[in-house]
PyMOL Python script that loads the backbone (N, CA, C, O; Angstrom):
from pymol import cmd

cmd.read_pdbstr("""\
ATOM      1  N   UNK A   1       8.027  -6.821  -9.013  1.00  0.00           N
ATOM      2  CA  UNK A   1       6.676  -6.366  -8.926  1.00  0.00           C
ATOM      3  C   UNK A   1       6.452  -5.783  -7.537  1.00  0.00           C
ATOM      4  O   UNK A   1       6.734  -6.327  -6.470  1.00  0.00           O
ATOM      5  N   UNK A   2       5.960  -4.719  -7.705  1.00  0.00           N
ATOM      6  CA  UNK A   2       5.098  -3.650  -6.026  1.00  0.00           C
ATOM      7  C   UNK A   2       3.860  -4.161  -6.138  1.00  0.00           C
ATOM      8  O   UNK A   2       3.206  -4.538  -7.110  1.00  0.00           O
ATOM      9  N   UNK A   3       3.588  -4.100  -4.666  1.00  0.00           N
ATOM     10  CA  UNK A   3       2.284  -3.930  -4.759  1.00  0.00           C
ATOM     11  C   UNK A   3       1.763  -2.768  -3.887  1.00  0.00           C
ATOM     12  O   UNK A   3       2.557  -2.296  -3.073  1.00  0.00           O
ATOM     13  N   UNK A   4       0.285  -2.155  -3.977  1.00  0.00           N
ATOM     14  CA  UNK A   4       0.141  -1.183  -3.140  1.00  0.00           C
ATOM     15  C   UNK A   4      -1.658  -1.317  -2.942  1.00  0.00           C
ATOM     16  O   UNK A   4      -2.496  -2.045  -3.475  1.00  0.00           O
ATOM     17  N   UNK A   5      -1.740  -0.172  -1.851  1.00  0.00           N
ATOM     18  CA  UNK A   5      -2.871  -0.578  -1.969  1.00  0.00           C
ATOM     19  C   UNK A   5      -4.397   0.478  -3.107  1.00  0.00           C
ATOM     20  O   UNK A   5      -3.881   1.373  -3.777  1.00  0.00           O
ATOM     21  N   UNK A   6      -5.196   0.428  -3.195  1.00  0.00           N
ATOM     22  CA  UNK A   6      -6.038   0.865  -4.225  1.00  0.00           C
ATOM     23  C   UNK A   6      -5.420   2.698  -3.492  1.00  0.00           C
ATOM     24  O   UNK A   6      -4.522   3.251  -4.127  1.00  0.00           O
ATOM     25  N   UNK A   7      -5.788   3.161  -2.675  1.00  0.00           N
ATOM     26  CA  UNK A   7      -5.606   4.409  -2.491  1.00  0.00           C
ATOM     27  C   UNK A   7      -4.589   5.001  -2.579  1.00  0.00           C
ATOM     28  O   UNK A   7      -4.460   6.144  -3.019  1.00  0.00           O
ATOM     29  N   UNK A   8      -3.718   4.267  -2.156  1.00  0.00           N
ATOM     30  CA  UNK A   8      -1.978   4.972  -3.100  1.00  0.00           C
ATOM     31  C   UNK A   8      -1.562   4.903  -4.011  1.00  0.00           C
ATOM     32  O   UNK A   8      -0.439   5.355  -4.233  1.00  0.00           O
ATOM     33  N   UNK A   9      -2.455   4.176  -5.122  1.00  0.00           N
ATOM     34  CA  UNK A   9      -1.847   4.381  -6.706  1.00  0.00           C
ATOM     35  C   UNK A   9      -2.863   5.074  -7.502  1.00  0.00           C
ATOM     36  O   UNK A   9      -4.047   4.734  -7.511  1.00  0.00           O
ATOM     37  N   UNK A  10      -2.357   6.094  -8.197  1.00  0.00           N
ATOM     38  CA  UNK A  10      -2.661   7.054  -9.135  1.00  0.00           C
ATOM     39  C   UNK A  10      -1.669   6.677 -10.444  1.00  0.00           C
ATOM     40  O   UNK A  10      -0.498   6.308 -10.350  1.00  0.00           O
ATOM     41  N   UNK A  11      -2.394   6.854 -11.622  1.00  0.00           N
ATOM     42  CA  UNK A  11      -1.999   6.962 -12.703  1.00  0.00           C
ATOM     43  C   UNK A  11      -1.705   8.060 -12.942  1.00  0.00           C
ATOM     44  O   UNK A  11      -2.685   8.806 -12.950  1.00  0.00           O
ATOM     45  N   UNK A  12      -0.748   8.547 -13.155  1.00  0.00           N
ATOM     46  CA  UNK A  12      -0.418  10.222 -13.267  1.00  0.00           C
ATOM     47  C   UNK A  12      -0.454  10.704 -14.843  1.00  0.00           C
ATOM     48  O   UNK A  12      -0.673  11.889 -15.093  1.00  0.00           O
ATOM     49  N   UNK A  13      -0.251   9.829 -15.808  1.00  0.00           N
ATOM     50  CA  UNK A  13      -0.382  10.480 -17.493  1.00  0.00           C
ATOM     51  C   UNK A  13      -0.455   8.518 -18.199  1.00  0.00           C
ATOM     52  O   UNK A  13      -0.069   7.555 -17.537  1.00  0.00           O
ATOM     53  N   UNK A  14      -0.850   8.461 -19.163  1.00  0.00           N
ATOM     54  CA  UNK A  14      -1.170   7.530 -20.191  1.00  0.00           C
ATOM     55  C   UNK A  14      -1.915   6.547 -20.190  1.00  0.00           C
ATOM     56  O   UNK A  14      -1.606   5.434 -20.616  1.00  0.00           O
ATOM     57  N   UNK A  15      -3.148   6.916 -19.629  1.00  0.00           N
ATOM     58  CA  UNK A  15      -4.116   6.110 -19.208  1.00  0.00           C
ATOM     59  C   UNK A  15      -4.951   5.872 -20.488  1.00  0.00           C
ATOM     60  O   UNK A  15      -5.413   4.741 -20.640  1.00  0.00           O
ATOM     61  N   UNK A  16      -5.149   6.639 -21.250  1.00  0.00           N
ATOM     62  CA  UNK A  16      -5.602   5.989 -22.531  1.00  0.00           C
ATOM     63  C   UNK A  16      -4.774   5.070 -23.380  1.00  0.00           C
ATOM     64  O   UNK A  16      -5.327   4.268 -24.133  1.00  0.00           O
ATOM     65  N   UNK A  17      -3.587   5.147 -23.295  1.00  0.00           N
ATOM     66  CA  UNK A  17      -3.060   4.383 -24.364  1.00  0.00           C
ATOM     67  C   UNK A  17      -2.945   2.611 -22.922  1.00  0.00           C
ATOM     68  O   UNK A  17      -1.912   1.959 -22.763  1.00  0.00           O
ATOM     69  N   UNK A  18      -3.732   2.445 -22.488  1.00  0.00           N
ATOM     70  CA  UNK A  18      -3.744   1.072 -21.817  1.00  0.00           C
ATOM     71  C   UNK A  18      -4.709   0.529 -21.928  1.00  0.00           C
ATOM     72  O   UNK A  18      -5.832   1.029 -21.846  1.00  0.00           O
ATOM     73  N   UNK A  19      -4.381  -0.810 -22.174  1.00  0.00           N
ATOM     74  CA  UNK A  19      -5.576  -1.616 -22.747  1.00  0.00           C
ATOM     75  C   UNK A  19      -5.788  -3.250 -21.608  1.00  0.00           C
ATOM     76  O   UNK A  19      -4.799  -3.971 -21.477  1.00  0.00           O
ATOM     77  N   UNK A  20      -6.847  -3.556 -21.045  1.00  0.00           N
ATOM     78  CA  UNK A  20      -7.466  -3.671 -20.248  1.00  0.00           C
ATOM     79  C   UNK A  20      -7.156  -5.382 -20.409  1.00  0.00           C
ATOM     80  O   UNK A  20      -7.613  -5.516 -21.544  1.00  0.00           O
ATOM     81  N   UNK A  21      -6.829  -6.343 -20.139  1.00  0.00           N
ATOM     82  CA  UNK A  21      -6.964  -8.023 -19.389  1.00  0.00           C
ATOM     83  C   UNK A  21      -7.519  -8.424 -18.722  1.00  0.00           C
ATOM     84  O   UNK A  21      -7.281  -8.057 -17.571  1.00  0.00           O
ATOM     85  N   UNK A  22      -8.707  -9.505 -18.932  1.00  0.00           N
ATOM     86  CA  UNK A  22      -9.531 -10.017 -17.590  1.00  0.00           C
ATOM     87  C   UNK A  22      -9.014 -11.400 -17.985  1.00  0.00           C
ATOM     88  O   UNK A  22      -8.709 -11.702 -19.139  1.00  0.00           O
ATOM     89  N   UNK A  23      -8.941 -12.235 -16.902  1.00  0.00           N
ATOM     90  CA  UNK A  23      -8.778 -13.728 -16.982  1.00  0.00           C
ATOM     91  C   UNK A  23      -9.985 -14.707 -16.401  1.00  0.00           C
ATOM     92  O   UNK A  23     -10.927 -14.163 -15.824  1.00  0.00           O
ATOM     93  N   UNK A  24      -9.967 -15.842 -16.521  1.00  0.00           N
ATOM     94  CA  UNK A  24     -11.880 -16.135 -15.914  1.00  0.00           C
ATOM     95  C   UNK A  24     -12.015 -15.894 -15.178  1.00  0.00           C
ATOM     96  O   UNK A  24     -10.857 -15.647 -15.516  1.00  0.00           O
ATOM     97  N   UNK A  25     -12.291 -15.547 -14.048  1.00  0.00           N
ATOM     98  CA  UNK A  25     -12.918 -14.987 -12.740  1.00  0.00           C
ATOM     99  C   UNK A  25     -12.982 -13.572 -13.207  1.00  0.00           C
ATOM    100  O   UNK A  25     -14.139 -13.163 -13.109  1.00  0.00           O
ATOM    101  N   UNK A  26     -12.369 -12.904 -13.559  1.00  0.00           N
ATOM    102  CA  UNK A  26     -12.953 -11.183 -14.137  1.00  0.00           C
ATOM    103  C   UNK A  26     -12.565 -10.562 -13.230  1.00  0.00           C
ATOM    104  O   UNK A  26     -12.450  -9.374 -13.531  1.00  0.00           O
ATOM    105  N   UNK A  27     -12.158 -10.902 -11.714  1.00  0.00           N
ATOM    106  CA  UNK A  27     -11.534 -10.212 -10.600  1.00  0.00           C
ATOM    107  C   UNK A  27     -10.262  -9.174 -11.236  1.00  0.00           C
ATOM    108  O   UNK A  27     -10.313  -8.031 -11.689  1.00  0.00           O
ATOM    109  N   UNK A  28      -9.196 -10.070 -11.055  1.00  0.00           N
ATOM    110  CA  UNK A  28      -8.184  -9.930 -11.465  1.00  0.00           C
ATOM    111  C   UNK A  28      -7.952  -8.896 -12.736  1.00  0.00           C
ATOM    112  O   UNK A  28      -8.494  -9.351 -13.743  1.00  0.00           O
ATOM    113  N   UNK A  29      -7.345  -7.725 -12.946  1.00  0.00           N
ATOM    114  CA  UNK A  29      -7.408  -6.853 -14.352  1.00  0.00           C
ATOM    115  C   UNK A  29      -6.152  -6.590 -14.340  1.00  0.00           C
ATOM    116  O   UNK A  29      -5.484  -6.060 -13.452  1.00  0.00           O
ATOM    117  N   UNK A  30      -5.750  -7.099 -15.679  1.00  0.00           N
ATOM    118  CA  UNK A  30      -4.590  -6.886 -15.985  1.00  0.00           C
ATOM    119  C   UNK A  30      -4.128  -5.580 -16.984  1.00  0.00           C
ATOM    120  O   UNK A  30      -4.884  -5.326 -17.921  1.00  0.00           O
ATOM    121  N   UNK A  31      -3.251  -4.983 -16.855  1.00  0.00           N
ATOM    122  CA  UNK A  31      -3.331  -3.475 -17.681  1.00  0.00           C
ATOM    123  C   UNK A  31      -1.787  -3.771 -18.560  1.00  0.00           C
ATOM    124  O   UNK A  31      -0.699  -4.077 -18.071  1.00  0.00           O
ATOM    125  N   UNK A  32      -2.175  -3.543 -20.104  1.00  0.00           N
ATOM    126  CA  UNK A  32      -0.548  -3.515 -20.598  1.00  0.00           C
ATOM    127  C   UNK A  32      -0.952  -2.266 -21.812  1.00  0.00           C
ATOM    128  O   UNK A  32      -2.019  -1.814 -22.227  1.00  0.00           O
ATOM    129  N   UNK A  33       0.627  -1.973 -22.144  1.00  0.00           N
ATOM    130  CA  UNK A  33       0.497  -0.668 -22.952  1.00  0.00           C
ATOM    131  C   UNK A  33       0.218  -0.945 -24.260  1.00  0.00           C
ATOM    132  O   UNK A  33       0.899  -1.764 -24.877  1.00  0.00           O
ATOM    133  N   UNK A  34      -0.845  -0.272 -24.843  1.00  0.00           N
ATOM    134  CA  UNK A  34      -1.266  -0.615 -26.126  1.00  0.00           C
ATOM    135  C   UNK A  34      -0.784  -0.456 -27.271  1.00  0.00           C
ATOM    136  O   UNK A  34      -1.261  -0.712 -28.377  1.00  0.00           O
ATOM    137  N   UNK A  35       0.514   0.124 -26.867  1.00  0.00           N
ATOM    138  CA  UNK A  35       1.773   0.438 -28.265  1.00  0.00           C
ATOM    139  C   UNK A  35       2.465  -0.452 -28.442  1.00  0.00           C
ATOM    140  O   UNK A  35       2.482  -1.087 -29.496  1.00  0.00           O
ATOM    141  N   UNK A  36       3.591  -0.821 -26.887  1.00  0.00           N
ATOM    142  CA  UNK A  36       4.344  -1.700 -27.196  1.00  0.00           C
ATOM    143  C   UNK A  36       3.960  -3.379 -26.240  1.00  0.00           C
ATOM    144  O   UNK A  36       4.748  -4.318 -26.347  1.00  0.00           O
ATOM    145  N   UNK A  37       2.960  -3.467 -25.563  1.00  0.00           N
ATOM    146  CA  UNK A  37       2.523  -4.300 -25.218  1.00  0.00           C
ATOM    147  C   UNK A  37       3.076  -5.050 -24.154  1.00  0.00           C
ATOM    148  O   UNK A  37       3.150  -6.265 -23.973  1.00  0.00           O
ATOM    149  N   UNK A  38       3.633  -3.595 -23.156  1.00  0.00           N
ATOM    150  CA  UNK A  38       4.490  -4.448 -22.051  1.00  0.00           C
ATOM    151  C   UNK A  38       3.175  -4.303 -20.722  1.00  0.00           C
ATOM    152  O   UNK A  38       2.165  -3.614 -20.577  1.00  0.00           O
ATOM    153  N   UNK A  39       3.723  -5.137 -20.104  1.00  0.00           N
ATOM    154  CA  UNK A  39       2.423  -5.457 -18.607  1.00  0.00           C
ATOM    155  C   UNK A  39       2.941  -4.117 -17.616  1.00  0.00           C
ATOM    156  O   UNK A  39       3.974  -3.488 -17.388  1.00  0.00           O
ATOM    157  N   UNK A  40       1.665  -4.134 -17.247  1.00  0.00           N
ATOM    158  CA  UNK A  40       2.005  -2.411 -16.441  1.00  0.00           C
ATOM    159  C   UNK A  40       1.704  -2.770 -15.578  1.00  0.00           C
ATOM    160  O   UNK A  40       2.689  -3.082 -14.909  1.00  0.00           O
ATOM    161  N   UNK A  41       0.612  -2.996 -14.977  1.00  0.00           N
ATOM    162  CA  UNK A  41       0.507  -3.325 -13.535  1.00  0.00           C
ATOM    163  C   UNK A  41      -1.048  -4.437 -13.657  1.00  0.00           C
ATOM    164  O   UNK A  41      -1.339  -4.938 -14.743  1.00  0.00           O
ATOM    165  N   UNK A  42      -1.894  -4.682 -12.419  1.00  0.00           N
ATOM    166  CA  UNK A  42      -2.730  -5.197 -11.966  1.00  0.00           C
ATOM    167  C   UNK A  42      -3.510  -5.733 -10.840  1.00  0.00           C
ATOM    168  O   UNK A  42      -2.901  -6.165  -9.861  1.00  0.00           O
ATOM    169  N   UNK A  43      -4.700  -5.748 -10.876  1.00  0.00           N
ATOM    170  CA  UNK A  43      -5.568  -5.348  -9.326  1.00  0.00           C
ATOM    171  C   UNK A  43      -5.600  -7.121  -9.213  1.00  0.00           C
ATOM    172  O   UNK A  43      -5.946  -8.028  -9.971  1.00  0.00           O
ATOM    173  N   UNK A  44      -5.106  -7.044  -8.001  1.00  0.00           N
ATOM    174  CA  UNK A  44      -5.139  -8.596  -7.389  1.00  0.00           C
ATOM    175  C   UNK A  44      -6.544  -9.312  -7.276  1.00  0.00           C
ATOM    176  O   UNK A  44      -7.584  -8.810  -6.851  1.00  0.00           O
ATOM    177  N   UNK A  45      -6.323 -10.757  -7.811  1.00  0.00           N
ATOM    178  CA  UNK A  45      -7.470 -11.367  -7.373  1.00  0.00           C
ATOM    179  C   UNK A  45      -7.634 -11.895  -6.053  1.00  0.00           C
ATOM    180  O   UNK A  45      -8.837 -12.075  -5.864  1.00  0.00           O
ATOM    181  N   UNK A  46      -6.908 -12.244  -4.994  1.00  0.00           N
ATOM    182  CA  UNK A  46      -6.831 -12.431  -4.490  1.00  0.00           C
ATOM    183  C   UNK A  46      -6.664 -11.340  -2.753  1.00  0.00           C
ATOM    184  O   UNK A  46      -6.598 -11.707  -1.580  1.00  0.00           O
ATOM    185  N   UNK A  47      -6.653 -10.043  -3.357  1.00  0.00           N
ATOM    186  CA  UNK A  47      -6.588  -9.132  -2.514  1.00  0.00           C
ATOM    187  C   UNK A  47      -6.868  -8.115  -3.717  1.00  0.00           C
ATOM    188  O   UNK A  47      -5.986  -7.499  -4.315  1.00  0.00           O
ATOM    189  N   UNK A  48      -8.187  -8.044  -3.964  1.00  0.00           N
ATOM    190  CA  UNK A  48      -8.945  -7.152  -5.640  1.00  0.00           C
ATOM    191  C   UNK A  48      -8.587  -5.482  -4.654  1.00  0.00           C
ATOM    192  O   UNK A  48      -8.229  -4.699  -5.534  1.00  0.00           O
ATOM    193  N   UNK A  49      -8.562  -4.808  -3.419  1.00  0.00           N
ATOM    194  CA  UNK A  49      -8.320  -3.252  -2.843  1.00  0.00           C
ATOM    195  C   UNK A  49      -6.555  -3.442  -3.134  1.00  0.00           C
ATOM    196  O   UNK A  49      -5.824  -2.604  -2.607  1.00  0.00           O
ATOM    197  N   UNK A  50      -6.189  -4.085  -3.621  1.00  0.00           N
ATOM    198  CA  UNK A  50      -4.141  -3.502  -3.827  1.00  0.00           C
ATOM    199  C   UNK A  50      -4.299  -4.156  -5.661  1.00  0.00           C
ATOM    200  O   UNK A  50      -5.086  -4.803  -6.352  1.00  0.00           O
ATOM    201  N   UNK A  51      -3.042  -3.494  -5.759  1.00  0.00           N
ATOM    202  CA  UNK A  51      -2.781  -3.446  -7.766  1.00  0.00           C
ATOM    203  C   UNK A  51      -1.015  -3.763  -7.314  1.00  0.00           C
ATOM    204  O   UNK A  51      -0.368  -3.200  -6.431  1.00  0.00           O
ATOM    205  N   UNK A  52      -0.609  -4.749  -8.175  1.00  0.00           N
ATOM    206  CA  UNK A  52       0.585  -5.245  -8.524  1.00  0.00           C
ATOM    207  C   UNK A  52       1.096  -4.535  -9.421  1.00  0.00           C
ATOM    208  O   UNK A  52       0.457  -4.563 -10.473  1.00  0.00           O
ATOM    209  N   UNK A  53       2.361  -3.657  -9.422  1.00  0.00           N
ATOM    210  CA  UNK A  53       3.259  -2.982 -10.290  1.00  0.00           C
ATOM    211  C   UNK A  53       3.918  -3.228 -11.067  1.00  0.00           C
ATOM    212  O   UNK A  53       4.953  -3.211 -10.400  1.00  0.00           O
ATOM    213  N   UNK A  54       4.281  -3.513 -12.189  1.00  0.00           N
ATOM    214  CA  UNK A  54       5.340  -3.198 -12.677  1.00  0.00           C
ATOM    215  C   UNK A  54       6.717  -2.515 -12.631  1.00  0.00           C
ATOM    216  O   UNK A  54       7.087  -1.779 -13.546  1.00  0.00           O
ATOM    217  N   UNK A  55       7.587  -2.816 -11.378  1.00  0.00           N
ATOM    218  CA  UNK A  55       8.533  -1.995 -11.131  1.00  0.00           C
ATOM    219  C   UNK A  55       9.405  -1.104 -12.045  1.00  0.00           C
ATOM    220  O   UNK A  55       9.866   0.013 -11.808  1.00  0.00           O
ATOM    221  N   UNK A  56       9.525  -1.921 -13.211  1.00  0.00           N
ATOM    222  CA  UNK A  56      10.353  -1.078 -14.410  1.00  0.00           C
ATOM    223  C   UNK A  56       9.309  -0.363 -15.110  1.00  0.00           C
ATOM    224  O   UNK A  56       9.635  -0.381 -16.297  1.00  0.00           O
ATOM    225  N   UNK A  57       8.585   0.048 -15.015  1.00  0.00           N
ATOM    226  CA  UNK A  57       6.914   1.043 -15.505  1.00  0.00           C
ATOM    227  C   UNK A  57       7.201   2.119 -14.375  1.00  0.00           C
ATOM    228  O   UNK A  57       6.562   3.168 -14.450  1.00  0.00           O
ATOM    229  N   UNK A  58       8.292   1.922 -13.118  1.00  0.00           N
ATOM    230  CA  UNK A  58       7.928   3.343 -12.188  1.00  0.00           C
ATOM    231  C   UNK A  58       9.335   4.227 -12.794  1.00  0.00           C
ATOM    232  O   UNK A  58      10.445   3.715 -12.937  1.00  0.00           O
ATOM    233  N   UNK A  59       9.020   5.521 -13.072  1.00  0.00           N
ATOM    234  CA  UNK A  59      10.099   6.432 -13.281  1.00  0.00           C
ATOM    235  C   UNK A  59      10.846   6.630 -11.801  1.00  0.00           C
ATOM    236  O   UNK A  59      10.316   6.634 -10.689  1.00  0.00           O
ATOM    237  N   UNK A  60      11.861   6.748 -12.057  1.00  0.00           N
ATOM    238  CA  UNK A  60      12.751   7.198 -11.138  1.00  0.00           C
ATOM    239  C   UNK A  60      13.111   6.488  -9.767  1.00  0.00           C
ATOM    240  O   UNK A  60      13.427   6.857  -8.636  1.00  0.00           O
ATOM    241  N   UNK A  61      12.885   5.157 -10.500  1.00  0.00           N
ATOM    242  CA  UNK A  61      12.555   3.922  -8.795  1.00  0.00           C
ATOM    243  C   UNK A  61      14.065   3.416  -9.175  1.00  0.00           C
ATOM    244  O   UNK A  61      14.503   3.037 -10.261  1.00  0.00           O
ATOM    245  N   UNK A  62      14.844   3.569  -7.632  1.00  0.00           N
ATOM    246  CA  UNK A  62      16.058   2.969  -7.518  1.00  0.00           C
ATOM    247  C   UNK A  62      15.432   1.448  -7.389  1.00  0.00           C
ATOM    248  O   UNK A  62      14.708   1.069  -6.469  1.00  0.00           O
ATOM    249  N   UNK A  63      15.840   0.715  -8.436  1.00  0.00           N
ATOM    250  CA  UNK A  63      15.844  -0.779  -8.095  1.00  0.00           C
ATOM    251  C   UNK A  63      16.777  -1.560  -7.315  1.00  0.00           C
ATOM    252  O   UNK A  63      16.491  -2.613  -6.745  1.00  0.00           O
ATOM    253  N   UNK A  64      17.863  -1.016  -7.318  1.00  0.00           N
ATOM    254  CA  UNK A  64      18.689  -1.153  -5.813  1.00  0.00           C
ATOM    255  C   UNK A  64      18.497  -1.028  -4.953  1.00  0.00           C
ATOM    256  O   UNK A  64      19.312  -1.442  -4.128  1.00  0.00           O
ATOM    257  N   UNK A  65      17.299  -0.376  -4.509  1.00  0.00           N
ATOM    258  CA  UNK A  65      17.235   0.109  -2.987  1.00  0.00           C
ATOM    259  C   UNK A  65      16.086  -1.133  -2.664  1.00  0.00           C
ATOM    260  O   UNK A  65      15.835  -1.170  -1.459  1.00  0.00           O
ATOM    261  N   UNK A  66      15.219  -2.312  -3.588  1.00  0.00           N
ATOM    262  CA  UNK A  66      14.455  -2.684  -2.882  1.00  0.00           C
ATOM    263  C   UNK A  66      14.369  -3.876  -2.701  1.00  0.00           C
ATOM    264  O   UNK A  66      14.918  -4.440  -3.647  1.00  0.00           O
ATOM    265  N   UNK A  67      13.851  -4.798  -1.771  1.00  0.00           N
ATOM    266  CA  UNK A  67      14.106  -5.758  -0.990  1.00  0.00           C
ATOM    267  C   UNK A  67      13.290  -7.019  -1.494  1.00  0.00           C
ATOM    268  O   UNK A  67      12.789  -7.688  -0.591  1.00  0.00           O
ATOM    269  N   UNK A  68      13.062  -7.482  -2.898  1.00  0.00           N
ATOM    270  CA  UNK A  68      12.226  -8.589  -3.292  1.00  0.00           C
ATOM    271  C   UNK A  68      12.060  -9.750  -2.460  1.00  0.00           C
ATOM    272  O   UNK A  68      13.019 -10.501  -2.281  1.00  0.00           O
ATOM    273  N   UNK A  69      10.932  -9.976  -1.928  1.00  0.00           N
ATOM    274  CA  UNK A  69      10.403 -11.386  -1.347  1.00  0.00           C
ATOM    275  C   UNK A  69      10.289 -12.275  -2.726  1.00  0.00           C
ATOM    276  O   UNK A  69       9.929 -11.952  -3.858  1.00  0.00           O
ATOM    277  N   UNK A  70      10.629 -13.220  -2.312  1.00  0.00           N
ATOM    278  CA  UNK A  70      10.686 -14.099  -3.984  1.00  0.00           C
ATOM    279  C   UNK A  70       9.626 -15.297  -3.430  1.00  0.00           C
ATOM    280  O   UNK A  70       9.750 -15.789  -2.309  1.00  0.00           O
ATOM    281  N   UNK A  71       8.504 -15.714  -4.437  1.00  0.00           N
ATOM    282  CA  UNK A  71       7.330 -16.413  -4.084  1.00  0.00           C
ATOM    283  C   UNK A  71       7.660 -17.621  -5.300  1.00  0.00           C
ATOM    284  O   UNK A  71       8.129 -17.450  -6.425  1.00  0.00           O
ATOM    285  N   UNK A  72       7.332 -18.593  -4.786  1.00  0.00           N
ATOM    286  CA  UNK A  72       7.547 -20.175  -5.585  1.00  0.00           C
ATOM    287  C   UNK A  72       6.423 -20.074  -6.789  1.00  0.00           C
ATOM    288  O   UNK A  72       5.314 -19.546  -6.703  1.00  0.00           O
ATOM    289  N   UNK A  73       6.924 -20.626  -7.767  1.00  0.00           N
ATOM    290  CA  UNK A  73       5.505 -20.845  -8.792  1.00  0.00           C
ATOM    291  C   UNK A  73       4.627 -22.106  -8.356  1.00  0.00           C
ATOM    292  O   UNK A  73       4.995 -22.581  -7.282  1.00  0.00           O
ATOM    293  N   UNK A  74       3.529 -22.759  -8.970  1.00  0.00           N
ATOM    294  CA  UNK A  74       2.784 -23.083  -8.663  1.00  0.00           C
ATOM    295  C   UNK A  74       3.878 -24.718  -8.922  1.00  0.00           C
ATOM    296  O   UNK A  74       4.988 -24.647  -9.450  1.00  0.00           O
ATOM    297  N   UNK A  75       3.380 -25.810  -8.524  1.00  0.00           N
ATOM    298  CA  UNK A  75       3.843 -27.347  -8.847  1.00  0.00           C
ATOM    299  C   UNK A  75       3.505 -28.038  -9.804  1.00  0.00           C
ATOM    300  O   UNK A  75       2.300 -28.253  -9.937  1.00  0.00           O
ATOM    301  N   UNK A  76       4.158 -28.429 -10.471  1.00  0.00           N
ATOM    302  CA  UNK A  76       4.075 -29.451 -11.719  1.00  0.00           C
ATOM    303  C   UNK A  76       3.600 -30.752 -11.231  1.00  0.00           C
ATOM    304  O   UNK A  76       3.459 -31.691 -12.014  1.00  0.00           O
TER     305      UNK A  76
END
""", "prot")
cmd.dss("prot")
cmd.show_as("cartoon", "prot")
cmd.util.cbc("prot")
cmd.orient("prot")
């Protein structure tokens, strides 16, 4: 997952076929494709001005070239 901030991401084509996720707080919007129902990206609740990517949703992104910080899940 990327993240970026609100002014550097543009949707460039298939913005209609995405269909919209709120979770309780309503901050947080989650976007997945309304055909095949994969998660595309989403505007942070926690920092609502940046949107979390979907890295395999970017065309032409060497996934080799990038440097994942890996974050713990929450505790049982």
């Amino acid at each position: 997952m990327l993240r970026c901030d609100e002014s550097d991401f543009d949707i460039a084509s298939g913005r209609e076929i995405l269909t919209e996720y709120s979770f309780n707080t309503g901050v947080a919007i989650h976007y997945f494709c309304s055909i095949c129902g994969c998660y595309t990206f989403h505007r942070m609740r926690k920092l609502p001005d940046k949107f979390a990517i979907n890295a395999g949703c970017i065309d032409n992104l060497d996934m080799a070239a990038l440097h994942p910080i890996l974050i713990g899940g929450a505790k049982n």
